[in-house]
LUMKE-997731 format. One record per residue: x, y, z of N, C-alpha, C in turn. Coordinates in steps of 0.001 Angstrom, whole numbers, plus 524288, in hexadecimal, padded with zeros to 5 digits. Example, Ala and Ser with C-alpha at 12.3 -4.5 7.8 and 13.67 -1.06 7.14 Angstrom:
! residues 2
((83386 7E9C6 81E78) (8300C 7EE6C 81E78) (83390 7F31C 81E78))
((83232 7F736 81BA8) (83566 7FBDC 81BE4) (83264 8001E 81EBE))
This chain:
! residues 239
((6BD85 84BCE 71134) (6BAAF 84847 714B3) (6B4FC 847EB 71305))
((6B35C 843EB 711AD) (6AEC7 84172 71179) (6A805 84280 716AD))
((6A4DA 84678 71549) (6A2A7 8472A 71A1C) (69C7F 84792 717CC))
((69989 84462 71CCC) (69523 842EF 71AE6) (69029 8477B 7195D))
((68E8E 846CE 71420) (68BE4 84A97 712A2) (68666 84D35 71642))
((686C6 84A7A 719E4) (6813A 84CDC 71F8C) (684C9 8514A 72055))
((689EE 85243 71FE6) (68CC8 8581F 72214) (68C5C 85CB0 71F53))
((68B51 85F8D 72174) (68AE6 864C4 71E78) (68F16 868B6 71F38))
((69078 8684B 724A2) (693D0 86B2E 72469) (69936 867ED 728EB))
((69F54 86B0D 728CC) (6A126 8682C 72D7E) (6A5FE 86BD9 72FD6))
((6A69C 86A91 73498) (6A8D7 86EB1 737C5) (6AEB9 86AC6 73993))
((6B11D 86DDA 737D7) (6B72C 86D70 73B9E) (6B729 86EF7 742F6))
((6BB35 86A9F 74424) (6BA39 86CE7 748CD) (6BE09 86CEE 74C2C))
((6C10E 8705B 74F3D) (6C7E2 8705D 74F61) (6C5C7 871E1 756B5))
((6C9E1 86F5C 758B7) (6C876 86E79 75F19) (6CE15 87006 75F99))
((6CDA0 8748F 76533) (6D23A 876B1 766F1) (6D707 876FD 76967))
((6DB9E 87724 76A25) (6E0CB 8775F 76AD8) (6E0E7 871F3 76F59))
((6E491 86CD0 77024) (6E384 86AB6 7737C) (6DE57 8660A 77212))
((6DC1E 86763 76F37) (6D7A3 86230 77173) (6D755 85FBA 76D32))
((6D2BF 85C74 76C32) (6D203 8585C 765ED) (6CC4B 858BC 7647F))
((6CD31 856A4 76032) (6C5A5 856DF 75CFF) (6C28C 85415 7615D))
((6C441 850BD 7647F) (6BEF0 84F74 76921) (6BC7B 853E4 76BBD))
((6C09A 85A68 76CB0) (6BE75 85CBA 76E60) (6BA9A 8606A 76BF3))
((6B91E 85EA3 76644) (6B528 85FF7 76556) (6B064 85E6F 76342))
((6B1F6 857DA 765AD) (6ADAD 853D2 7653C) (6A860 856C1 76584))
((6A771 85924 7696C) (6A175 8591B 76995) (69FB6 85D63 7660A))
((6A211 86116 764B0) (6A0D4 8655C 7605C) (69FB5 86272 75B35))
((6A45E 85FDF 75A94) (6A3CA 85A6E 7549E) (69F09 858E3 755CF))
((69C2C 855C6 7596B) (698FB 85436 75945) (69262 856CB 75965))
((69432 85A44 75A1E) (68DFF 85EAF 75BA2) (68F10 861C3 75540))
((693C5 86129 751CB) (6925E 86397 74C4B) (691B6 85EE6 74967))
((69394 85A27 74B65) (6914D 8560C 7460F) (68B7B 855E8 747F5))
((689B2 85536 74D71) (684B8 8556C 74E30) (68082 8587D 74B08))
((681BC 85E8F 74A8E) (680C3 86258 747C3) (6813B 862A5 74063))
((6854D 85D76 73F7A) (6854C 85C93 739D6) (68A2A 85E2C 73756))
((68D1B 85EEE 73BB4) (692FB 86178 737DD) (69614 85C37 73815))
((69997 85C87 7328F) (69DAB 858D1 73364) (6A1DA 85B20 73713))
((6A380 85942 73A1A) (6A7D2 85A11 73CDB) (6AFBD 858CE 73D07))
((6B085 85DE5 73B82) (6B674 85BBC 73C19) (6B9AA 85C59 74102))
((6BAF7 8594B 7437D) (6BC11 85A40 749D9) (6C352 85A03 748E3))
((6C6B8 85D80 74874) (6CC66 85DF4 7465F) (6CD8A 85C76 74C1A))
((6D186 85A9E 74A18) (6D6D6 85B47 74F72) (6DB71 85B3C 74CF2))
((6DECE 85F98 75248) (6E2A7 861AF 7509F) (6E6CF 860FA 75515))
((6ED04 85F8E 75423) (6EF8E 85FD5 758D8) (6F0D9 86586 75AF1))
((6EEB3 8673E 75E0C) (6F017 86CB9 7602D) (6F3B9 86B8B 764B5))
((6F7C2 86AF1 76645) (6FB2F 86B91 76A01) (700AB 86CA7 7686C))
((7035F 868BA 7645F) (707CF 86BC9 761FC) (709EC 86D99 75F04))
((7049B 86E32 75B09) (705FB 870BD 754F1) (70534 876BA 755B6))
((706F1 87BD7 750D2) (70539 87EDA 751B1) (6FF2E 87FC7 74D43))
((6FD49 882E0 74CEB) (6F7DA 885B2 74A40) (6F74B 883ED 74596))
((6FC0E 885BA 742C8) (6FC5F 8831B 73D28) (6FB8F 87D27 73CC0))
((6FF14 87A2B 74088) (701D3 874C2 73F77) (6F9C4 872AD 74125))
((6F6CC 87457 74444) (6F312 8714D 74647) (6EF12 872B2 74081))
((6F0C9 8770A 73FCE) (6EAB8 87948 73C16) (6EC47 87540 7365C))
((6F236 874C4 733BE) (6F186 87098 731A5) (6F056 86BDF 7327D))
((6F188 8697F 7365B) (6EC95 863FF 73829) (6E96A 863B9 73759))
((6E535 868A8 738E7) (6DF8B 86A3A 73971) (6DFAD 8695B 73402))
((6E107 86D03 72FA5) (6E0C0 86B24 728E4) (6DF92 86649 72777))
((6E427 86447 72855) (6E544 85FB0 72656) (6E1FB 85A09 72739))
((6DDAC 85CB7 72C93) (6DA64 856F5 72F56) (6D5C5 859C4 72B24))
((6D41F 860F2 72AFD) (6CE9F 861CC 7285A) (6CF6C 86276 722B9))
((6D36C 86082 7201C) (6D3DA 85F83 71A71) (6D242 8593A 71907))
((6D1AC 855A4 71F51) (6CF9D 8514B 71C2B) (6CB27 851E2 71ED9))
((6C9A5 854EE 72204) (6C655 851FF 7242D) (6BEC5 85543 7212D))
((6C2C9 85A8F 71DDC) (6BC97 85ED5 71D86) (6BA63 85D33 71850))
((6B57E 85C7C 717B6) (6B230 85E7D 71427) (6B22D 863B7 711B8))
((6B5E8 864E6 70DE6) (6B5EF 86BA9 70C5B) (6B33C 86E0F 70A4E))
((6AD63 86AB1 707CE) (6A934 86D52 70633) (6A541 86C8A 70A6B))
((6A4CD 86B69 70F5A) (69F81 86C1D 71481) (6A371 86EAD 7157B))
((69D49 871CE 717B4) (6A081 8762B 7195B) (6A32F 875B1 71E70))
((6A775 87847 72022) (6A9AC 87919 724B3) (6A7E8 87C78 727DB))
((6A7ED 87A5D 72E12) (6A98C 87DE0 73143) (6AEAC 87D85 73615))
((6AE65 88033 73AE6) (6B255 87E39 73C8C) (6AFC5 87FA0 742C5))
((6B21C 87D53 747AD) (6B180 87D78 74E78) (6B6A6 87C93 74FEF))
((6B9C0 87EC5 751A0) (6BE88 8804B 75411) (6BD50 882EB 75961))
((6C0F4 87E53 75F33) (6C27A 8800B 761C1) (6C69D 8828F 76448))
((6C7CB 8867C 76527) (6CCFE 88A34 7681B) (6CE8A 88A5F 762CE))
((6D4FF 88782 762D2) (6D845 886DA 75F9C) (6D464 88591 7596B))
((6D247 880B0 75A48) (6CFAC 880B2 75622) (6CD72 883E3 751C2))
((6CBD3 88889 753B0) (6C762 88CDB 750EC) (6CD63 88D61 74DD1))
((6D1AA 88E74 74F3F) (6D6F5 890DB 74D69) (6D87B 88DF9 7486D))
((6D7CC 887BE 74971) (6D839 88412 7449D) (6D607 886DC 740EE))
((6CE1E 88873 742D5) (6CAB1 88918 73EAD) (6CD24 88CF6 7395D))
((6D08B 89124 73E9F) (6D1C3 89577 73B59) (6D790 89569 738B3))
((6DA54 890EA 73A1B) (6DDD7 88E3B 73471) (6DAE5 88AA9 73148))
((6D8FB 8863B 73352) (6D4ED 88536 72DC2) (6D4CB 887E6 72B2C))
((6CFB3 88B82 72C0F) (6CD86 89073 72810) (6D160 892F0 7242C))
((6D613 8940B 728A3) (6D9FB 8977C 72464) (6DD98 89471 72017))
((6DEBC 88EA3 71F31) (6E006 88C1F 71F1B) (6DD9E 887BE 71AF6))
((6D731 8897B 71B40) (6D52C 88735 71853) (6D5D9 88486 711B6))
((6D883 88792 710BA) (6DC81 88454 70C74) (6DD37 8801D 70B3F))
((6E045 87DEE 71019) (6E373 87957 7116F) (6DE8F 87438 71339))
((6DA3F 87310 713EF) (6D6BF 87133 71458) (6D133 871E7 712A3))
((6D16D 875F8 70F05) (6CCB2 876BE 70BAD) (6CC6A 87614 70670))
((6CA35 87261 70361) (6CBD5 873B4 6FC73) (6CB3B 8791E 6F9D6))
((6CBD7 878F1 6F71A) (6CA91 87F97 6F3FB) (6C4F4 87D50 6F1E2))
((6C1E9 880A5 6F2B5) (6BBD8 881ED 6F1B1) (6B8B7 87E95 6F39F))
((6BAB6 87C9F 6F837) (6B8E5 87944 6FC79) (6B2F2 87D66 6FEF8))
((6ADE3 87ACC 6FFCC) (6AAB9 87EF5 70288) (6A94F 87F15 708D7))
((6ACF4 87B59 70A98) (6ABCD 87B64 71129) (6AC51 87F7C 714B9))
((6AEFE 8845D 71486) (6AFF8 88817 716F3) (6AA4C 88D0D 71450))
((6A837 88C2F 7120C) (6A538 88E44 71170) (6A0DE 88FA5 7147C))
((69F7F 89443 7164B) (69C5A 8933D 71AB3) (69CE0 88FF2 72072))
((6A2B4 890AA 720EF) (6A2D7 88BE6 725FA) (6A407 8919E 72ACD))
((6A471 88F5A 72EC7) (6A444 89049 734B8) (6A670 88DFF 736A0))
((6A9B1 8923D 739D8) (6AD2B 88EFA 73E23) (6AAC4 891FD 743FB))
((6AC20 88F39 7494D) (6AACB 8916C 74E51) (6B01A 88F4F 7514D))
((6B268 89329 7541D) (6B507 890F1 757FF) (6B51C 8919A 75CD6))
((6B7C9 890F7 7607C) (6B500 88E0C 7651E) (6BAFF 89018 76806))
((6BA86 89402 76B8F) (6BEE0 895C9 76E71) (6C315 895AA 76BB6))
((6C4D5 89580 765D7) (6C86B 8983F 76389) (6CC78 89B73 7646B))
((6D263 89C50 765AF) (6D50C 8A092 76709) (6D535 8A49F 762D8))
((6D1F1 8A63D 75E52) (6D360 8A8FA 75B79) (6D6B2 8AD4A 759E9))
((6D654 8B01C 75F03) (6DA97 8B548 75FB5) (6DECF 8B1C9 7631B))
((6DF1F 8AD70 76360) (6E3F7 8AA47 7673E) (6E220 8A9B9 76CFB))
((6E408 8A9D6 77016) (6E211 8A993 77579) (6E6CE 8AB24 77A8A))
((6E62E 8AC5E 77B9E) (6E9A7 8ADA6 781E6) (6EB15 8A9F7 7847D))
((6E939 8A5C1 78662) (6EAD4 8A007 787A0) (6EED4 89F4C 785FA))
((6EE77 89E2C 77EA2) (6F30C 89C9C 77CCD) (6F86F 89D38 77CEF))
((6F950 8A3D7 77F31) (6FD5B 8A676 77F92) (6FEE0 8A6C0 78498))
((6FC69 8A438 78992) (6FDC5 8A217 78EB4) (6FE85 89E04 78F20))
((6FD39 89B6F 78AE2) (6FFFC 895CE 78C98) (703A7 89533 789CB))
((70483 89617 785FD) (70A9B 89625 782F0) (70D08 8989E 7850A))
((70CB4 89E6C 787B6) (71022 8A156 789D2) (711D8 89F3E 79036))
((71054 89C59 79114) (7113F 89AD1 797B7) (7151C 8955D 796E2))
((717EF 8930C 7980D) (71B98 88F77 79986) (718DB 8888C 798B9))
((714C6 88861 79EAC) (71304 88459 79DFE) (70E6F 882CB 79861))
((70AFE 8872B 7996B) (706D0 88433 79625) (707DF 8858C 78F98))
((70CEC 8869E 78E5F) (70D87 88630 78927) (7101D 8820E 786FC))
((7102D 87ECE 78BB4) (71329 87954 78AA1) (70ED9 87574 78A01))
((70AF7 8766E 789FF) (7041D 87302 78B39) (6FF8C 875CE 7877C))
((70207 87AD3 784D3) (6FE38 87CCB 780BD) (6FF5D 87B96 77AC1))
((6FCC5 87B57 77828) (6FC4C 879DE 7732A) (70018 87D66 77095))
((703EC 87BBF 76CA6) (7079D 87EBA 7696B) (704A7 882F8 765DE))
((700ED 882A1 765F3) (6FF00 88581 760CD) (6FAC3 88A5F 76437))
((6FB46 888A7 76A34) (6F8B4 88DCD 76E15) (6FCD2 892FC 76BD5))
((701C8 89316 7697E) (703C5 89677 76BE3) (7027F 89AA9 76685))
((70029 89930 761DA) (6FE25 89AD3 75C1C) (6F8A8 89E37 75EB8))
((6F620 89D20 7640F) (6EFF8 89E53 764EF) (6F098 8A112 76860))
((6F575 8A571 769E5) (6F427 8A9B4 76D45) (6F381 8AE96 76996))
((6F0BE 8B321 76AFC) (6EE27 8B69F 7689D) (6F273 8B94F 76658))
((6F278 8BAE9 761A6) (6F4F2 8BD39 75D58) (6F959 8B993 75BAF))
((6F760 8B4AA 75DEE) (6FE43 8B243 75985) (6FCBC 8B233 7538D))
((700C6 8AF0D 751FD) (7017A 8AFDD 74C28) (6FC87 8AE0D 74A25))
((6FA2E 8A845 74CFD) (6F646 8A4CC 74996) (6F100 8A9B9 74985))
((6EF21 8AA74 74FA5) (6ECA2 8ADAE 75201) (6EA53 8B20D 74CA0))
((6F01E 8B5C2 74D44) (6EEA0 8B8EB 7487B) (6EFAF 8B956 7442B))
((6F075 8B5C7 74064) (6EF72 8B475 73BD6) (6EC57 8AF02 73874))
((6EA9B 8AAF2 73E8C) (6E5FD 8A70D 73C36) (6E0A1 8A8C5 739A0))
((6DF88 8A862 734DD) (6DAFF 8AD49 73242) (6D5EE 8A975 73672))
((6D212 8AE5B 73698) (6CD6F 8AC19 7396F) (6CC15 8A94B 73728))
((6C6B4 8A5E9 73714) (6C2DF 8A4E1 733F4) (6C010 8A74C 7305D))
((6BFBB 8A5D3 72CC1) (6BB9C 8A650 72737) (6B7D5 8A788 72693))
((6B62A 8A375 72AFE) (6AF76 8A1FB 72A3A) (6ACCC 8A361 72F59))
((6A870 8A193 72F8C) (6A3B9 8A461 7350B) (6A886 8A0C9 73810))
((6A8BE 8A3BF 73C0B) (6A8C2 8A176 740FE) (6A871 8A3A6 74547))
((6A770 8A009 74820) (6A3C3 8A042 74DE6) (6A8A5 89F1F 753F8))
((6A881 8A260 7566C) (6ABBB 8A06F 75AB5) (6A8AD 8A046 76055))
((6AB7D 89C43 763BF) (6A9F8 89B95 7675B) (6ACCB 89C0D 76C0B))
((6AD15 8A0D8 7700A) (6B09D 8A053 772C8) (6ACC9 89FFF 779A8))
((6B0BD 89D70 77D14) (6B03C 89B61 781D8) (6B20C 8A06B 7867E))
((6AEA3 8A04D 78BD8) (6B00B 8A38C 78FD5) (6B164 8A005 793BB))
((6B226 89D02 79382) (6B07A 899D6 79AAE) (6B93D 89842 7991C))
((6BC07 89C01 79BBF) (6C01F 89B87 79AFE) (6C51E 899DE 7A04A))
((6BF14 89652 7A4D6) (6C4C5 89482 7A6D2) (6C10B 88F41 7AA06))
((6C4F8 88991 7A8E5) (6C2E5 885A9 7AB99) (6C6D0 883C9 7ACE1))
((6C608 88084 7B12F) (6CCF6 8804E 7B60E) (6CE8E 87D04 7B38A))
((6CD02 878B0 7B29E) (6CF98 87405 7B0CB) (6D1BA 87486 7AB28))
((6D1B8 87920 7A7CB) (6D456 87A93 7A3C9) (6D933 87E99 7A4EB))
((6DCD1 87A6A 7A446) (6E300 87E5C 7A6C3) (6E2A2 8833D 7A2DF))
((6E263 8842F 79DCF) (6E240 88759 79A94) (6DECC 88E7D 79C93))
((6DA8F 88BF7 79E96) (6D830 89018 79FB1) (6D9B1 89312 7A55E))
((6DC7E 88FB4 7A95C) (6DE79 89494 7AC8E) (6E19D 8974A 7A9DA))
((6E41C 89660 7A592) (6E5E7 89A82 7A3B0) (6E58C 89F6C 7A051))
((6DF88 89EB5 79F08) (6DD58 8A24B 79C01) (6DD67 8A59E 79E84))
((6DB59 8A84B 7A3BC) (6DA30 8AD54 7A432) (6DEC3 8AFF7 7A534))
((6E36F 8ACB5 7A677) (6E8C2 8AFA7 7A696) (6E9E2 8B255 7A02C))
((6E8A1 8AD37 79CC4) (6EB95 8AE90 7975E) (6E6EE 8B32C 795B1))
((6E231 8B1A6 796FE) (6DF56 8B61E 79290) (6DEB9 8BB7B 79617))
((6E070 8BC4A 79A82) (6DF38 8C18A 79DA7) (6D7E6 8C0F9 79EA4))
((6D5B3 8BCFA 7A04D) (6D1BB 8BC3A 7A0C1) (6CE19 8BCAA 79DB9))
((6CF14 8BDBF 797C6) (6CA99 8BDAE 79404) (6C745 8B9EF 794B5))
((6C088 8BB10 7904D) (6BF33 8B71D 790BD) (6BE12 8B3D3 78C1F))
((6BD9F 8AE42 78F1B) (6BFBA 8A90E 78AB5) (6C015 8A513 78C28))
((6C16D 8A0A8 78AB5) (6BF81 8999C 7899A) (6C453 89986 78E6B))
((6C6B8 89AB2 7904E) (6CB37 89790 7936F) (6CF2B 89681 78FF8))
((6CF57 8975D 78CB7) (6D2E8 89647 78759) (6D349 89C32 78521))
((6D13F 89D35 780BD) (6D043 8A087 77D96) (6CBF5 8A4F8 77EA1))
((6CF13 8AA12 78003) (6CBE1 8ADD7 78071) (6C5E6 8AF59 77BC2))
((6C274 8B039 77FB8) (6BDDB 8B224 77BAE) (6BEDC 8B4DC 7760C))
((6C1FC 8BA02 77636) (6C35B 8BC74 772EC) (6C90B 8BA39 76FBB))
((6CAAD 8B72C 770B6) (6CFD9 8B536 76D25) (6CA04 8AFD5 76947))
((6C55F 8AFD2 76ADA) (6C3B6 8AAB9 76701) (6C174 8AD2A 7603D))
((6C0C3 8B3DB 7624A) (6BDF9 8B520 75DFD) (6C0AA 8B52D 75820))
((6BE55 8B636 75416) (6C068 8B847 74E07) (6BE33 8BB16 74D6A))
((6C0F3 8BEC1 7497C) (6BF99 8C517 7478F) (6B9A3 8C4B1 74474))
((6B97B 8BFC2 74181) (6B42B 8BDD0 73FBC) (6B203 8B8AD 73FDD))
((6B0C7 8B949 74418) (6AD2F 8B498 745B2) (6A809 8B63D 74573))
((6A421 8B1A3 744D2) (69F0A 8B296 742F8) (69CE4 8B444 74873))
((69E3C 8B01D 74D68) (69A03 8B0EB 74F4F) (69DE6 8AED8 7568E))
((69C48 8B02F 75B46) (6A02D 8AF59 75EF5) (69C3E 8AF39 76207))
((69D75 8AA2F 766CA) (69A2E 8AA4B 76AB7) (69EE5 8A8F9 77122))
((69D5E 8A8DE 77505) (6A060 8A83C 77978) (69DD9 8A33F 77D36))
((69FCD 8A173 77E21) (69DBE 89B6A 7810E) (6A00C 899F7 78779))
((69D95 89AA7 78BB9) (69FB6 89870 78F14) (6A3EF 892B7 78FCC))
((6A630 8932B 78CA7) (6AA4D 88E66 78D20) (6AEF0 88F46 78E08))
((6B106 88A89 78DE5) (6B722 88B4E 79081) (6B8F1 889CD 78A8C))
((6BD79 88A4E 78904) (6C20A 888C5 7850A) (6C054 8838F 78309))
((6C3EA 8811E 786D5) (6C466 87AF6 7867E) (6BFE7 876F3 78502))
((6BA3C 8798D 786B6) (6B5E4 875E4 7870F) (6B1B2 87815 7850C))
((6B2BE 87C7D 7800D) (6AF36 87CFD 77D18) (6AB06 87B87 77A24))
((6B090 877D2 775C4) (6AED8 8767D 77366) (6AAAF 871A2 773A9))
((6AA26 870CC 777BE) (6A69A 86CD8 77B7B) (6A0E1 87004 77AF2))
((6A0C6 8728A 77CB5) (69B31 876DD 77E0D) (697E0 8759F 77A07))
((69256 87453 77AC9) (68EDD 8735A 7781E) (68D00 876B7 77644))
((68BDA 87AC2 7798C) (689BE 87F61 77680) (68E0C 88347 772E3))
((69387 88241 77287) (696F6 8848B 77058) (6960A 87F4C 76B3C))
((696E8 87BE9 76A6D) (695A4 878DC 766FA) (6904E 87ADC 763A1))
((68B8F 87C02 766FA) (68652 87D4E 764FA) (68726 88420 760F5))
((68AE5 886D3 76359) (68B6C 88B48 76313) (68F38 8890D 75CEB))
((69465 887B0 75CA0) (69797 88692 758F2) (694DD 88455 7526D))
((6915D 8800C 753E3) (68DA7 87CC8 75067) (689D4 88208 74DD7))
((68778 88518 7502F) (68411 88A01 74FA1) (68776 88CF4 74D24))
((68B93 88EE2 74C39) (68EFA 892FE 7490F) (69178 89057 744B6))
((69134 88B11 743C8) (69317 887F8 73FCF) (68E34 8894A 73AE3))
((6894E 88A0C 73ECC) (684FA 8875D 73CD3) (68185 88D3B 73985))
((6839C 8904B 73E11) (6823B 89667 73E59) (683C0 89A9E 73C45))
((688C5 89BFC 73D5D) (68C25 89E90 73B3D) (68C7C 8A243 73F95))
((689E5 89F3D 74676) (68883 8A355 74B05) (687EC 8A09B 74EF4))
((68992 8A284 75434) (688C2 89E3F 758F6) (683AE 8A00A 759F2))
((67FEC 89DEF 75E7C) (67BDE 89F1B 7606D) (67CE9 8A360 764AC))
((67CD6 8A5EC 76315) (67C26 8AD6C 7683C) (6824A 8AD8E 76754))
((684CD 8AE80 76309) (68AA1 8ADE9 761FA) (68A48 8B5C8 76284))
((68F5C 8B582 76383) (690D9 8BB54 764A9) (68EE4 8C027 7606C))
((69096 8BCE1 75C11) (692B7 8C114 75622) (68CE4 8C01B 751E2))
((689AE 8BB4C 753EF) (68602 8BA35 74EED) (6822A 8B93C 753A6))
((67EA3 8B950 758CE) (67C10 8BAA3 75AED) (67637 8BAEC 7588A))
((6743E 8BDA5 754E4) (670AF 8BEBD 7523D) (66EC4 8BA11 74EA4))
((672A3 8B742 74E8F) (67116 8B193 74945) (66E42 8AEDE 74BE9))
């Protein structure tokens, strides 16, 4: 793909289980603002499984990347999970001695990394596994994908949410049943978002669903692309 030489650098950007690249219209727009080219993916997440979506994901960022600017990546929930088949995967959409991964950064944004507890109450219950996504049932803690998807590579930055219950989200009365009241996004427990090496981790009053909205989680995301560190981030604090 052909991309105008004012870019220096450009970020992938994978939006989570259930929704479409509008829902991360305004992030796209606060990093082209900032100067990044933007790749805004969409993926069908409802009846494929992990594999079948992460080849889609390939197959749209093999036409769509520049493999010498450099990359980065913004993944919500599910998304961050893409990042980390991309990455492993990189093969299949990178040339050989391609320099875009060089120095790149990824951040994600309520991530199930260790899987999540949700997932395994709603597949396991009658009704709401008839209304959850086929590929929920790969994202409860220790399944197969869970523990053997390799982490990330490169810096990255995570972002996880506390504000874990709003009425009008059917999903979240069911969190404090599924997680035994941990704390977390209404979705994804605090501690299921981390990696063994991540650069840098911060915690955000938000809910799941309406994160990736948050301006100052946007301000925070753009800053660790930029940084290699959030502002008063847990693990890099001192930068």
């Amino acid at each position: 793909m052909k991309i105008s030489k004012e870019y220096k650098q450009q970020v992938i950007v994978l939006h989570g289980l259930g929704r479409l690249p509008r829902s991360m219209r305004k992030l796209e727009s606060c990093l082209i603002r900032d100067g990044f080219h933007v790749l805004n993916i969409g993926y069908p997440s409802h009846s494929d499984d992990f594999e079948s979506i992460l080849s889609q994901v390939i197959d749209q960022v093999k036409v769509q990347i520049n493999p010498n600017l450099q990359i980065h990546f913004i993944g919500h929930s599910f998304g961050g999970l893409m990042i980390r088949g991309l990455l492993a995967n990189k093969e299949q959409w990178l040339a050989r001695g391609a320099t875009g991964l060089e120095n790149s950064r990824c951040v994600m944004l309520g991530t199930p990394n260790k899987g999540t507890s949700i997932a395994k109450f709603m597949t396991d219950h009658t009704v709401p596994k008839y209304v959850t996504p086929r590929v929920s049932i790969e994202l409860v803690p220790n399944s197969q994908l869970i523990n053997t998807l390799p982490e990330p590579n490169i810096e990255t930055g995570i972002i996880a949410g506390n504000k874990p219950f709003i009425p009008w989200i059917p999903v979240t009365w069911f969190y404090k049943k599924a997680s035994a009241n941990a704390p977390g996004d209404g979705v994804v427990e605090v501690s299921s978002t981390q990696c063994s090496n991540m650069s840098d981790f911060i915690v955000m009053p938000l809910h799941h669903s309406f994160m990736m909205w948050d301006s100052q989680l946007i301000e925070q995301s753009i800053h660790f692309l930029k940084n290699g560190c959030f502002v008063n981030g847990i693990l890099n604090s001192h930068k």
